[in-house]
Backbone as JSON Lines, residues from 0, in Angstrom:
{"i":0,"aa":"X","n":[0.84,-1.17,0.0],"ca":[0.0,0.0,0.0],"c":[0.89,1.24,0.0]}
{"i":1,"aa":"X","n":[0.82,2.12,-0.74],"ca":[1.16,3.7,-0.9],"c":[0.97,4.42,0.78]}
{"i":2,"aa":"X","n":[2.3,5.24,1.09],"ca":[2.05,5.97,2.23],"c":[2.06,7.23,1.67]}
{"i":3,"aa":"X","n":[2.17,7.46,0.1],"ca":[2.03,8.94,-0.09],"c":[0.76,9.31,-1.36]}
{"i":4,"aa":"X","n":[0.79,10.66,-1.36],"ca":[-0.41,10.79,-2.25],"c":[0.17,11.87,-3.34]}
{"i":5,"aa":"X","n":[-0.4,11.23,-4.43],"ca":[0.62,11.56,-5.7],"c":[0.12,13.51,-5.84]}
{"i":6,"aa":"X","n":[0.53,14.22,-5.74],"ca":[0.55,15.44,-6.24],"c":[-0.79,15.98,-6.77]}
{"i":7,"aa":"X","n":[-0.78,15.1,-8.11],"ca":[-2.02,15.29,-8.8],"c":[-3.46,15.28,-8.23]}
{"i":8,"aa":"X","n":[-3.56,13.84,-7.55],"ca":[-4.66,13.8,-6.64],"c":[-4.73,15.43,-6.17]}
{"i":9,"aa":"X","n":[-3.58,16.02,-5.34],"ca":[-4.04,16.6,-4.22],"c":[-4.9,17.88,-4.74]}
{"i":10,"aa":"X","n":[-4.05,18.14,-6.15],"ca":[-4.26,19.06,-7.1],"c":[-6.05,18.8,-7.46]}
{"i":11,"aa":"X","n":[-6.48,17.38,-7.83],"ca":[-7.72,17.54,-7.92],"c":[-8.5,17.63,-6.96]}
{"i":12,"aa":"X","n":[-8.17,17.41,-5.8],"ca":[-9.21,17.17,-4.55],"c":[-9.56,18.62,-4.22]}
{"i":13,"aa":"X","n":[-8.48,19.47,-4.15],"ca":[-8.52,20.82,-4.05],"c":[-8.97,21.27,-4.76]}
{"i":14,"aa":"X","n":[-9.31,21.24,-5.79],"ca":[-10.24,22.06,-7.45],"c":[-11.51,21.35,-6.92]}
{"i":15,"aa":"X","n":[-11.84,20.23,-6.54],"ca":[-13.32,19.7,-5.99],"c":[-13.63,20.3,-5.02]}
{"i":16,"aa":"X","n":[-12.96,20.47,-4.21],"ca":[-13.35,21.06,-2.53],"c":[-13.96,22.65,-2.72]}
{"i":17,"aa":"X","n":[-12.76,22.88,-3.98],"ca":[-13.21,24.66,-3.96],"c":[-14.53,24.69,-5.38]}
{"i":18,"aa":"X","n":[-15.1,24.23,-5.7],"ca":[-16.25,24.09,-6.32],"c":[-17.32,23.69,-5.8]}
{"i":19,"aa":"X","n":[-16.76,23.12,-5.03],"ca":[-18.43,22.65,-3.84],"c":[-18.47,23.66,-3.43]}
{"i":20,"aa":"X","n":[-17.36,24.48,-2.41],"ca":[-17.75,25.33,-1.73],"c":[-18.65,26.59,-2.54]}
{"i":21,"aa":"X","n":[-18.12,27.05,-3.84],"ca":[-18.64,28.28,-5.22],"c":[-19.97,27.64,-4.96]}
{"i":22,"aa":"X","n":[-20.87,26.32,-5.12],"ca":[-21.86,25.99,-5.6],"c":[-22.71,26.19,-4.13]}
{"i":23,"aa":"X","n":[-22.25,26.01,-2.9],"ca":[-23.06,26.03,-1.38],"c":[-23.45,27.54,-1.26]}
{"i":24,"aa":"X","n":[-22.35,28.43,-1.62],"ca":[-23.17,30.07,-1.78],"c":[-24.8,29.98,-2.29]}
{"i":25,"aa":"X","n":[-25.01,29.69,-3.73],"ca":[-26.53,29.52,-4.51],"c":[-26.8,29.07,-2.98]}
{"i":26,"aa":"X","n":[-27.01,27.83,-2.78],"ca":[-27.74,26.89,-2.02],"c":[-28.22,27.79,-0.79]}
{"i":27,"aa":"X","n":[-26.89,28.59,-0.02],"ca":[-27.23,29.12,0.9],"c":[-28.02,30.66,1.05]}
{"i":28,"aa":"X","n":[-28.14,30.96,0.18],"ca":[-28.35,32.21,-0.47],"c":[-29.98,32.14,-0.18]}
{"i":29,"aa":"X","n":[-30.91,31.83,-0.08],"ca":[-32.05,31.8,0.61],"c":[-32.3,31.66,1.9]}
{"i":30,"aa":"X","n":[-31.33,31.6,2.83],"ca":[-31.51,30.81,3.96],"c":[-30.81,32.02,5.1]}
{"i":31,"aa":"X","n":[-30.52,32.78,4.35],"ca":[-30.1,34.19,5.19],"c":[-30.8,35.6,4.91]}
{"i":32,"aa":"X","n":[-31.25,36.34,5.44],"ca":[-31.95,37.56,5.14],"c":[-31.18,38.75,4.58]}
{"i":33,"aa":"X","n":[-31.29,39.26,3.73],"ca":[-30.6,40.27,2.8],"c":[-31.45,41.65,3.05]}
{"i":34,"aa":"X","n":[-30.31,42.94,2.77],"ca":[-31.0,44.1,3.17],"c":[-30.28,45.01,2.42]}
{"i":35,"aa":"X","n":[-30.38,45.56,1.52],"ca":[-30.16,46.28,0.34],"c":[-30.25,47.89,0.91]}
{"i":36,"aa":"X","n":[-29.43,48.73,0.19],"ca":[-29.59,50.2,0.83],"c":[-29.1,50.7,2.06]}
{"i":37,"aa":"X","n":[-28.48,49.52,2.45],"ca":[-27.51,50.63,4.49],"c":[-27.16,51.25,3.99]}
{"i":38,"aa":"X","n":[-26.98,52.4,4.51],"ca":[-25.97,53.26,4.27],"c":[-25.48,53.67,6.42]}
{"i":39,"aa":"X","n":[-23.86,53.26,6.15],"ca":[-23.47,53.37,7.56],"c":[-22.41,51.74,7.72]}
{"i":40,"aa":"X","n":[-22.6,52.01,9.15],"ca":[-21.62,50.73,9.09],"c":[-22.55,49.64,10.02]}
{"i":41,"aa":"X","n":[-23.56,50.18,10.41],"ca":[-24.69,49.08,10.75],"c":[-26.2,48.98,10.73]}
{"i":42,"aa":"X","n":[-26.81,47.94,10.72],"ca":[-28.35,47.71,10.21],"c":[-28.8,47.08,11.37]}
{"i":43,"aa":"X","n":[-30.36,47.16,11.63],"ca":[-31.45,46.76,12.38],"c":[-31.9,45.52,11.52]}
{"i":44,"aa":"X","n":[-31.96,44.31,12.23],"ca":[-33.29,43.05,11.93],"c":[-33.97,42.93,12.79]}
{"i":45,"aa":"X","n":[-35.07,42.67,12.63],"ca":[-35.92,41.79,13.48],"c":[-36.46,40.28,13.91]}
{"i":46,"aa":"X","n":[-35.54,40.3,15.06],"ca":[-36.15,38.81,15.05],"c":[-37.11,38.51,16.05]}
{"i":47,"aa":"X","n":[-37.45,36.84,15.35],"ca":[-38.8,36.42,15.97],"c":[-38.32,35.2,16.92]}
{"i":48,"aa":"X","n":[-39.25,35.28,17.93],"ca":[-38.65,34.25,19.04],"c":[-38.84,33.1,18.43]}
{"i":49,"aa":"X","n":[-39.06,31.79,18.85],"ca":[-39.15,30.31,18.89],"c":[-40.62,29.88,19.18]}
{"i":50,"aa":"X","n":[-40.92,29.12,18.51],"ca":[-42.3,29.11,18.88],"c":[-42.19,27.58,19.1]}
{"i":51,"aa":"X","n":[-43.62,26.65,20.14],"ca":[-43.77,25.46,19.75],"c":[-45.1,25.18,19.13]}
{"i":52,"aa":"X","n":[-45.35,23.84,17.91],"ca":[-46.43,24.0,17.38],"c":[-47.37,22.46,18.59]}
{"i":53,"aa":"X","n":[-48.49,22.66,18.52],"ca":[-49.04,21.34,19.64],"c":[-50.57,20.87,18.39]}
{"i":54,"aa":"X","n":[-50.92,19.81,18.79],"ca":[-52.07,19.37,18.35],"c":[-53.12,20.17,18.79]}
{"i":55,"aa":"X","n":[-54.45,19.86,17.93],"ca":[-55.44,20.77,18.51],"c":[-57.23,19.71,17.94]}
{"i":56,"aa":"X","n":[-57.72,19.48,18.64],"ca":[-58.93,18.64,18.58],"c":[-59.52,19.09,17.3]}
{"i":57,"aa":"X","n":[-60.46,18.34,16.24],"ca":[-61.23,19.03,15.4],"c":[-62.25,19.94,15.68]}
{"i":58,"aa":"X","n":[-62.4,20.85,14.64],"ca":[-62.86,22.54,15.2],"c":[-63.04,22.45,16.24]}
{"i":59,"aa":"X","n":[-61.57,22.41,16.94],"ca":[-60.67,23.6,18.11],"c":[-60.43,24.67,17.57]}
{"i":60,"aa":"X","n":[-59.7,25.1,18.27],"ca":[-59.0,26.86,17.85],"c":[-57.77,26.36,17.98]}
{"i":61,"aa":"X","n":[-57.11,26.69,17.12],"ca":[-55.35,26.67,17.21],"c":[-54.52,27.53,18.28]}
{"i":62,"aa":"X","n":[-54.15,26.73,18.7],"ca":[-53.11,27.81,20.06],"c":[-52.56,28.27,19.75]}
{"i":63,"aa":"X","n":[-52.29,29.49,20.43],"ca":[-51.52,30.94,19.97],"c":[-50.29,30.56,20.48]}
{"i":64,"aa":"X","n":[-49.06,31.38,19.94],"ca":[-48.13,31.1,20.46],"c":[-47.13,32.42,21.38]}
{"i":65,"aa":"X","n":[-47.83,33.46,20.91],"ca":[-47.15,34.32,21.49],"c":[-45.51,34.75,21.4]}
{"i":66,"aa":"X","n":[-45.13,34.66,20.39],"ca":[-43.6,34.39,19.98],"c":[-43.38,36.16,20.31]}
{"i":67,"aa":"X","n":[-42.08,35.7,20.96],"ca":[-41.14,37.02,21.04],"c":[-40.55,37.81,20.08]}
{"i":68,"aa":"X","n":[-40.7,39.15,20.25],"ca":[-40.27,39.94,18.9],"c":[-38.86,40.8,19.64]}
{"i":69,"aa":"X","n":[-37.84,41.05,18.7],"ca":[-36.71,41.84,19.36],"c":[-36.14,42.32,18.27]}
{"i":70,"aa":"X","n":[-35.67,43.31,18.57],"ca":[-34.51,43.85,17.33],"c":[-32.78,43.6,17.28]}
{"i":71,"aa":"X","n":[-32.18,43.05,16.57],"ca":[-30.75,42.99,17.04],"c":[-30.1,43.87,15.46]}
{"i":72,"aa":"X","n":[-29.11,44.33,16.1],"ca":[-28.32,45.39,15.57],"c":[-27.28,44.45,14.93]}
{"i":73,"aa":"X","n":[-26.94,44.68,13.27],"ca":[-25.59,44.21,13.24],"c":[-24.67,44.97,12.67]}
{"i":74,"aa":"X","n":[-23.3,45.06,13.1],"ca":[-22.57,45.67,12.26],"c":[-22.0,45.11,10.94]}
{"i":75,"aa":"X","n":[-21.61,46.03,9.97],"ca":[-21.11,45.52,8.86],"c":[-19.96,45.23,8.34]}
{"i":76,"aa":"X","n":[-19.16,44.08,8.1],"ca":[-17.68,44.04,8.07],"c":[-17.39,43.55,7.12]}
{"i":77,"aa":"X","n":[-16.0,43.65,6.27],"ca":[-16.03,43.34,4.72],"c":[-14.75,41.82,5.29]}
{"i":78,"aa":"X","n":[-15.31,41.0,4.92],"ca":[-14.39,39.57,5.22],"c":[-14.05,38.59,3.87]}
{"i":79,"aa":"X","n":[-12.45,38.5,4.34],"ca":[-11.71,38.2,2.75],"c":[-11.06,36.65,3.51]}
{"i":80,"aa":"X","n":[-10.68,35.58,2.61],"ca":[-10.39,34.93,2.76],"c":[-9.39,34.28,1.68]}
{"i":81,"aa":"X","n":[-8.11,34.12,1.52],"ca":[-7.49,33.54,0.68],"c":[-7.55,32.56,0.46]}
{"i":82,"aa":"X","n":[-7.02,32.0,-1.09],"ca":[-7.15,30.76,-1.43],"c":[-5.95,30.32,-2.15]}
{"i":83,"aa":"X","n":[-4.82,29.22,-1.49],"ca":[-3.66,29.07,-2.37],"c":[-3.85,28.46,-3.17]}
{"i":84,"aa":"X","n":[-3.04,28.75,-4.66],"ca":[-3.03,27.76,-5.95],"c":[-3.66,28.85,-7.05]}
């Protein structure tokens, strides 16, 4: 058995790794909230608490949940990351 790994491999594993990662942006790109127009170095969201959902008998009334509302502040920071090769 081989204790080393030929060059090439490493060369392709690394061109795979960094194409998955290009393609998980799309993917993730719905799954975070976007806010167009700051102007400054920080923005207001609003978030919503946690809710739990429960069963409810036929024509019952659905239980309320009362979820928590809050605002959190974020600042804005420009983040770079290199890539060798």
């Amino acid at each position: 058995m081989a204790t080393t790994i030929p060059q090439a491999f490493v060369k392709q594993f690394e061109a795979e790794v960094f194409q998955a990662f290009q393609r998980m942006g799309s993917k993730l790109r719905g799954t975070v909230r976007n806010k167009s127009g700051v102007v400054g170095s920080s923005t207001i969201f609003q978030k919503v608490g946690k809710g739990v959902a429960s069963t409810k008998s036929r024509h019952g009334n659905v239980p309320v949940m009362n979820l928590d509302h809050s605002s959190i502040e974020v600042t804005l920071a420009d983040y770079y990351a290199g890539r060798l090769g």
